[in-house]
N, C-alpha and C positions, 0 to 999 in steps of 0.2 A: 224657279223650278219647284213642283210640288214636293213630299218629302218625299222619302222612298219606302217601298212596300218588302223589298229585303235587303239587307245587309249581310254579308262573309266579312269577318275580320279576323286574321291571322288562323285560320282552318287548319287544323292538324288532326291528321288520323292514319293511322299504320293498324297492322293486324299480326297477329302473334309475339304479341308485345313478350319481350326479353328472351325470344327462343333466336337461336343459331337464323333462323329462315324466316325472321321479325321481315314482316315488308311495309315501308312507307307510302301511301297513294298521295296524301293530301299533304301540304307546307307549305303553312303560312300562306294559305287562300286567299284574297281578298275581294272583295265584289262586290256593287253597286247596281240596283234594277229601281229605275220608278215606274211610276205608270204611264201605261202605253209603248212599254218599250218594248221591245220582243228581241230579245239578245240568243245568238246560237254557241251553242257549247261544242268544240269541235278536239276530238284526238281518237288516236288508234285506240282499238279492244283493250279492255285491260288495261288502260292508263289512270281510271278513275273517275271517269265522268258520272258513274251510276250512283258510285260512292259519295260525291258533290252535292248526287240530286237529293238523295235521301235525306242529307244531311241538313242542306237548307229547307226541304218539306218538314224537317221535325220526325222522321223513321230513324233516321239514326243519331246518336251525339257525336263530338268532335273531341279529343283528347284535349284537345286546345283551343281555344279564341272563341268566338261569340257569334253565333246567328242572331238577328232581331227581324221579325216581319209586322210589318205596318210600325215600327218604332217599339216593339214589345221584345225585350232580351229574353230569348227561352231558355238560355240555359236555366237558370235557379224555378225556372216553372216544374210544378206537379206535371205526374202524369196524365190528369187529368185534365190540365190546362194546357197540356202541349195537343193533348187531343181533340178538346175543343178548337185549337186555332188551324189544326190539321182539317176539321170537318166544316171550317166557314170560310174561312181566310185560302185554302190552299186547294187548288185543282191536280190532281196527278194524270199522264196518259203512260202507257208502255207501250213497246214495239209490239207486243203481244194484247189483245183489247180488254182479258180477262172480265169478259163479260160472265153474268150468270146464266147456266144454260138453261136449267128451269124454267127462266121469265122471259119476255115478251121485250124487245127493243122497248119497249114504252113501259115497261114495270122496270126496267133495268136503268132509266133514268128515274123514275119517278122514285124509287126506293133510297136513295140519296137524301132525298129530299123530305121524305117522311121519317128519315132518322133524324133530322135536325130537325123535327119539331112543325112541320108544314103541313097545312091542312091538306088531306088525300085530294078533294078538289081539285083543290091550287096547285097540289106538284104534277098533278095530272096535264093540267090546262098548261103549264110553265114546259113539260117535259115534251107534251106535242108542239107547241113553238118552236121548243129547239130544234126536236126531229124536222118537222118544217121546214126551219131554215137553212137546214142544210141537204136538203133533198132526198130522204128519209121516211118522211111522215108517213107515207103511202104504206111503208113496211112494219109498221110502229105494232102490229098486232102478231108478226113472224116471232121466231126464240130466233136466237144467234146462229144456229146450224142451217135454217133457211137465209142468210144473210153472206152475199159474197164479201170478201175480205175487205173492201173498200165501206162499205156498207157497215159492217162490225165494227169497224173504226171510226164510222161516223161518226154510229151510237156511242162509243166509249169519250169520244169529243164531248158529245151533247151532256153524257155522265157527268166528265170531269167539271161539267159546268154548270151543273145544274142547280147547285147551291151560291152562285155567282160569288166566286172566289174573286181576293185580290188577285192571288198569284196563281200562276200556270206552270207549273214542272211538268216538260215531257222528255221520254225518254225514248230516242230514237222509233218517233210514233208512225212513220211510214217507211219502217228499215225489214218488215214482212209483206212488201207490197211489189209487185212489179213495177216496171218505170213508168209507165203509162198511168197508173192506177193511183202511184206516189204523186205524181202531179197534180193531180184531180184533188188528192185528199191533204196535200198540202195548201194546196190553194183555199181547202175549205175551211181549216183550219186555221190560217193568217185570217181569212173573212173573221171569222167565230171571233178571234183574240182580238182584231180591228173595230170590229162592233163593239166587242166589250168593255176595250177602255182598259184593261188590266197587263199587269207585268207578266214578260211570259221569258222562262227560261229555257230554249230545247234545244236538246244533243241531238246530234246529228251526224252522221261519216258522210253525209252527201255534202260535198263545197257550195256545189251550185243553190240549193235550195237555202246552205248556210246565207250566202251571198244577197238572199233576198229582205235578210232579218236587219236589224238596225244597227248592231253592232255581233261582231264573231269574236271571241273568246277561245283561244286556245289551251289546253292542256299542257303544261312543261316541267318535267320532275318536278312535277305536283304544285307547279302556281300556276295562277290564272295570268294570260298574259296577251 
């Protein structure tokens, strides 16, 4: 088996550290993702899942134990080297698409890609491919306000991936969509990660959709289980 593209080990994180109403989310994590896996993160609101995701993207740190993605331990990294692995190595999506509303489905991937250093050409030509493939393209010249919900979340797929990351953190990325609409764009989204090749880790409260991923991970007074 090839190596693995992230590792959780012993994950600790609480908030209001030493106050009366100190809350613990995370204890003693542990987790395992290679490539091509696509593993679903499942528990109720506020148990910590979002808390997880941060954590292992490199947004947040852990009070305790060690994230490493592609074999690279972040903790002892600069900030400047946890950002770097954030902007090559790591794909983010939200439930929300947080697209920019100024730009154009096709400047809103392409702009990714020109902050890591890609010639305008290429992230142009790379960023209509993705809109393409995921049936898109035709709107790729709209801003996000002309773009129905399913659509918005395409582009923010096409975004996340526009820098061809190892890893894929999302976080309950069709949990603002109706049923019908969630289907469509979950399905296009296991495509995107299928094609890819890369590790994908995504929260979910839908079972069903969990159910389709490779393996389900639950939430349990804060270990993965």
């Amino acid at each position: 088996m090839s190596d693995p593209i992230l590792e959780l080990s012993g994950v600790t994180k609480g908030y209001n550290h030493g106050k009366p109403n100190q809350v613990t989310v995370l204890t003693g994590a542990d987790l395992v993702i290679h490539p091509g896996e696509v593993v679903a993160l499942v528990a109720p609101s506020g148990a910590g899942k979002s808390t997880l995701l941060h954590i292992a993207g490199l947004l947040d740190t852990p009070d305790a134990g060690q994230v490493s993605i592609g074999g690279v331990a972040a903790g002892q990294l600069s900030d400047r080297k946890r950002t770097a692995i954030r902007r090559t190595d790591v794909g983010f999506i939200y439930q929300f698409h947080h697209l920019l509303p100024e730009f154009s489905a096709l400047e809103n991937v392409t702009l990714p890609q020109l902050a890591n250093g890609t010639a305008p050409g290429a992230a142009a030509d790379r960023a209509r491919g993705l809109l393409d493939s995921v049936g898109v393209g035709h709107r790729a010249d709209h801003r996000p306000a002309a773009l129905s919900g399913g659509e918005q979340q395409r582009v923010a797929f096409c975004r996340a991936l526009a820098n061809a990351p190892r890893l894929l953190l999302a976080d309950e990325p069709t949990g603002n969509l109706d049923p019908a609409t969630s289907e469509v764009v979950f399905d296009t989204l296991m495509s995107l990660v299928r094609g890819s090749g890369l590790a994908a880790l995504i929260a979910t409260h839908n079972l069903d959709l969990a159910a389709r991923m490779d393996r389900v991970l639950r939430l349990d007074a804060g270990r993965l289980v």
